[in-house]
Each structure stands twice: as structure tokens, then as C-alpha cells.
VONU-785288 format. One record per residue (C-alpha): x negated, z negated, y; residue number from 1. Coordinates in nm, 3 decimals. Layout:
BEGIN
ATOM        xx        zz        yy   seq
ATOM         X         Z         Y   NUM
...
// end
This chain:
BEGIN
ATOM        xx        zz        yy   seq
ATOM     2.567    -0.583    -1.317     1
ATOM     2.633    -0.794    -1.657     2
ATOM     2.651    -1.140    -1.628     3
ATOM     2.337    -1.159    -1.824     4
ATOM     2.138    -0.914    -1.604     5
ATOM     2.343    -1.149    -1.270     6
ATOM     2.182    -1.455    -1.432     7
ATOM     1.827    -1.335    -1.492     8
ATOM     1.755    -1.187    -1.183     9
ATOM     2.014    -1.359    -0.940    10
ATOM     1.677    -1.402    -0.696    11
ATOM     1.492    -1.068    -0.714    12
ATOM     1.635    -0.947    -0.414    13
ATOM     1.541    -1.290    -0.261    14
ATOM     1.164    -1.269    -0.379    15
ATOM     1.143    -0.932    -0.255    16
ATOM     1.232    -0.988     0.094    17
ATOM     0.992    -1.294     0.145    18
ATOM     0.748    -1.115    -0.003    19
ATOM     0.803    -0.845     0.273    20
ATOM     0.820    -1.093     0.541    21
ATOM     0.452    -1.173     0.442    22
ATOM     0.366    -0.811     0.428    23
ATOM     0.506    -0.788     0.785    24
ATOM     0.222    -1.024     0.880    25
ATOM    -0.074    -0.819     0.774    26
ATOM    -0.334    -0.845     1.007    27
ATOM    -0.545    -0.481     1.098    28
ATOM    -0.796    -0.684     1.204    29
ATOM    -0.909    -0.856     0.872    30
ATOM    -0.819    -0.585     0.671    31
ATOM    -1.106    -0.621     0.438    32
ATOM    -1.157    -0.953     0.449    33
ATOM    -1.197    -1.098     0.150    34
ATOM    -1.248    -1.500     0.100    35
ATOM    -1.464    -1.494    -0.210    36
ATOM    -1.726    -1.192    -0.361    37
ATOM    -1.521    -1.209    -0.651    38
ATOM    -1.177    -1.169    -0.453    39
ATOM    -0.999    -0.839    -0.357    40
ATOM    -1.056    -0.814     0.051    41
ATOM    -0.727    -0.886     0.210    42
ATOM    -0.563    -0.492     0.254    43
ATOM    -0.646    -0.448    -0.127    44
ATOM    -0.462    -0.798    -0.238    45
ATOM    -0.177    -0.664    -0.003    46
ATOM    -0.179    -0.334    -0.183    47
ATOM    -0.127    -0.462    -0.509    48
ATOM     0.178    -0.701    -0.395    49
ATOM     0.314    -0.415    -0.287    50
ATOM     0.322    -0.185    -0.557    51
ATOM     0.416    -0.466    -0.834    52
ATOM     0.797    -0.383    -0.795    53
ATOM     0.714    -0.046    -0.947    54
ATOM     0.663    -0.297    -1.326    55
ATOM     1.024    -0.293    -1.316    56
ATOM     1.123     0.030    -1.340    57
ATOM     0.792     0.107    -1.546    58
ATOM     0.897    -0.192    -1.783    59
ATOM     1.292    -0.017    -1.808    60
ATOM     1.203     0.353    -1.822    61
ATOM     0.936     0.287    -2.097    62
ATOM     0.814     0.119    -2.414    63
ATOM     0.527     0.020    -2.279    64
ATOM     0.170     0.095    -2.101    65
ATOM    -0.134     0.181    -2.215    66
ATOM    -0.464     0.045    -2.040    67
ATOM    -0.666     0.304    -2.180    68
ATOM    -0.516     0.643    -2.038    69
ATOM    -0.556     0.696    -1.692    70
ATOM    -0.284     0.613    -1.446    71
ATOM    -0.200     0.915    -1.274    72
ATOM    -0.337     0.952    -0.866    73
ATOM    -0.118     0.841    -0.618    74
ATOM    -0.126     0.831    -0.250    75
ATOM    -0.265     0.497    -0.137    76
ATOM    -0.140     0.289     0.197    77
ATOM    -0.429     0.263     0.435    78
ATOM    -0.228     0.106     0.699    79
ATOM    -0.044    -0.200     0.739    80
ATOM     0.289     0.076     0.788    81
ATOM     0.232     0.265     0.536    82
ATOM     0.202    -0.008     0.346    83
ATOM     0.544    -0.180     0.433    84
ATOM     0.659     0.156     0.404    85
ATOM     0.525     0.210     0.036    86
ATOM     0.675    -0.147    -0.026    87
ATOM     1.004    -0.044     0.092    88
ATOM     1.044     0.243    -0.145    89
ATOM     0.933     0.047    -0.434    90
ATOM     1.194    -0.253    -0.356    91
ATOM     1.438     0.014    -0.330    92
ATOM     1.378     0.211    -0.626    93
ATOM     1.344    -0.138    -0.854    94
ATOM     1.687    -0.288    -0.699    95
ATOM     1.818     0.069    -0.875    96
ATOM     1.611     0.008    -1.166    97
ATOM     1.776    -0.299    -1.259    98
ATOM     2.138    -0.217    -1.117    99
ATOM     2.088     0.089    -1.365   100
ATOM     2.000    -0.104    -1.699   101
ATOM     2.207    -0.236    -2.011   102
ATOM     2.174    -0.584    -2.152   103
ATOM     2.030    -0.385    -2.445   104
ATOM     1.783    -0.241    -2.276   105
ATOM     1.670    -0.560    -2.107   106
ATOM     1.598    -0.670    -2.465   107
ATOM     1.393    -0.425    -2.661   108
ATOM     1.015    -0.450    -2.657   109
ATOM     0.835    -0.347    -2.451   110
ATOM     0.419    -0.347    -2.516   111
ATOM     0.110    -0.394    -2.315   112
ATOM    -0.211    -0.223    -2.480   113
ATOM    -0.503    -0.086    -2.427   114
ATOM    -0.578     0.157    -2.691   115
ATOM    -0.507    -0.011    -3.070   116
ATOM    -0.569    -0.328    -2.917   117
ATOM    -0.200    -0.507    -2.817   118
ATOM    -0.231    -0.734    -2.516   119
ATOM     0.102    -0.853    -2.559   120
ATOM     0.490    -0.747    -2.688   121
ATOM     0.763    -0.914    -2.507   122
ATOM     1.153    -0.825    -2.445   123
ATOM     1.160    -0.625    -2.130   124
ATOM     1.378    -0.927    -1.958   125
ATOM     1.076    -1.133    -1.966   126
ATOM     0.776    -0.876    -1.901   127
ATOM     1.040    -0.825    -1.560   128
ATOM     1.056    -1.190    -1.510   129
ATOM     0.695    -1.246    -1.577   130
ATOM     0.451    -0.951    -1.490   131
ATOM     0.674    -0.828    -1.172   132
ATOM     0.901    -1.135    -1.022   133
ATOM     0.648    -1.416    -1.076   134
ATOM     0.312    -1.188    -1.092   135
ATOM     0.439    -1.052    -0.734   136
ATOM     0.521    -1.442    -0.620   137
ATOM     0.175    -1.530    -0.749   138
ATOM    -0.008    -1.322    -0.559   139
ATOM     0.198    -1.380    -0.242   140
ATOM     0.063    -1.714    -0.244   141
ATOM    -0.253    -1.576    -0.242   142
ATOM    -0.219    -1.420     0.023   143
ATOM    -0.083    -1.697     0.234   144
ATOM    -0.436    -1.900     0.172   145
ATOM    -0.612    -1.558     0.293   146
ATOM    -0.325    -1.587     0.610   147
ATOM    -0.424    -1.963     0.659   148
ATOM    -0.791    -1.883     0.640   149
ATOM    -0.795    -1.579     0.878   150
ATOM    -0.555    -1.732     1.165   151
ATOM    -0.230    -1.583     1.048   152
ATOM     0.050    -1.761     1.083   153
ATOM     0.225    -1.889     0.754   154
ATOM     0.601    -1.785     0.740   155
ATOM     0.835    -2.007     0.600   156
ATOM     0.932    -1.882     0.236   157
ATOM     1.090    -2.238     0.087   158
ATOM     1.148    -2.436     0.359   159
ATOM     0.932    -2.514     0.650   160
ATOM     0.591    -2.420     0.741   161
ATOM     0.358    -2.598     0.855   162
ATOM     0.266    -2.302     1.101   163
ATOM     0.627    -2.236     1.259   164
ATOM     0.862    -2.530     1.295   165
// end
């Protein structure tokens, strides 16, 4: 990996396995719990957390994505094991993703449409950064306020927490 590629995502691998430590924690009990009507119940939240490493190698092996065209079916987790199991296939495959890559690559464009209309163009460093490493960190949180709320027990990601000393 280029020094460049070293510096930009130096703590994917680190985001990825807290991340699966909270996955670890998903409770079959509350699976469609969902704190709000206009929040995802619990499982789907966990869902999408766990298929948000697949944006890297989407964002690498493409110019960009296209809201309008369908996505094409794919199996979908309906247990918490399948689930971590899913997860570990997509960490896996984006670790490759980004071991694979050129600096060059990192920085073409990359676009986010839907139809003519462009949601947004960015260098495919920073739709990585953005709409996989800090999207997937984002909704991680989430789903520690969903843990809190449903009696799960909060792991420690950054330091302590203030449900396991």
C-alpha cells in the first residue's frame, strides 16, 4: 500500500472491527424494533451497517452509481449470523479493494446520480472516506442509542463505556 493510500485509510481496518463488535451484539429479540415511525426497526439499521463496506469496492471498480436503475437482487441476512456472516465477506472483500488500488485511482471521479440529475462528484478517496468509513461510523452510533434503549449493553469503541467498566 502507497504511503498515500497508508495515510488515508490507516483506521479502516480499525472502524471495521468495532463496527463488528457492535454487530456481535444484535439482539433476536428486538429485531424489529424500531425507536421512531420514521426510523428503520433495529435488524434493518443493522443490515445497512453491514453492507456499507461494499461502497468501497463499488466506489474503486466504478465511475459511479446511478439511483435510478435498479440495484440488482441479492440475498438478504435474516439472522443476526447471517448477518455477521454477510458483514464478514464484505470487510474482507473491501480490505482487498483498497490493498488492490493505485493512488490514481483513488483520485478520479467518481459520481452519484440519479438519472441526469448529479447528486454529487467527488475523488474516489473522499466518497471512501465519506459515504463508507464515516457513513458506516454514523450509523453505528445509531445503533448504540437503539442498544441503550432496548437493554443492550454498549461496548466500548473509544474508550470506556458507561455499560462495561
Amino acid at each position: 500500500m502507497s504511503n498515500l493510500l497508508q495515510a488515508a485509510f490507516s483506521d479502516l481496518e480499525s472502524e471495521l472491527a468495532k463496527t463488528r463488535v457492535m454487530l456481535e451484539r444484535i439482539p433476536s429479540d428486538h429485531l424489529d424494533w424500531q425507536p421512531h415511525e420514521k426510523s428503520w426497526d433495529l435488524f434493518k439499521l443493522a443490515r445497512h451497517i453491514a453492507n456499507i463496506p461494499t461502497w468501497v469496492g463499488m466506489t474503486l471498480n466504478s465511475d459511479g452509481l446511478d439511483f435510478s436503475v435498479p440495484f440488482p437482487p441479492r440475498p438478504v441476512a435474516t439472522t443476526p449470523a447471517e448477518l455477521l456472516a454477510e458483514y464478514d465477506a464484505n470487510c474482507k472483500q473491501a480490505l482487498a479493494d483498497i490493498q488492490a488500488a493505485t493512488d490514481a485511482e483513488f483520485g478520479k471521479t467518481w459520481t452519484l446520480s440519479k438519472g441526469d440529475h448529479v447528486i454529487f462528484a467527488q475523488p474516489k478517496k473522499d466518497v471512501i472516506r465519506e459515504w463508507a468509513i464515516s457513513h458506516m461510523v454514523h450509523h453505528r452510533a445509531q445503533l448504540s442509542i437503539y442498544y441503550r434503549l432496548v437493554g443492550v449493553s454498549v461496548p466500548p469503541l473509544y474508550g470506556p463505556s458507561a455499560d462495561e467498566s
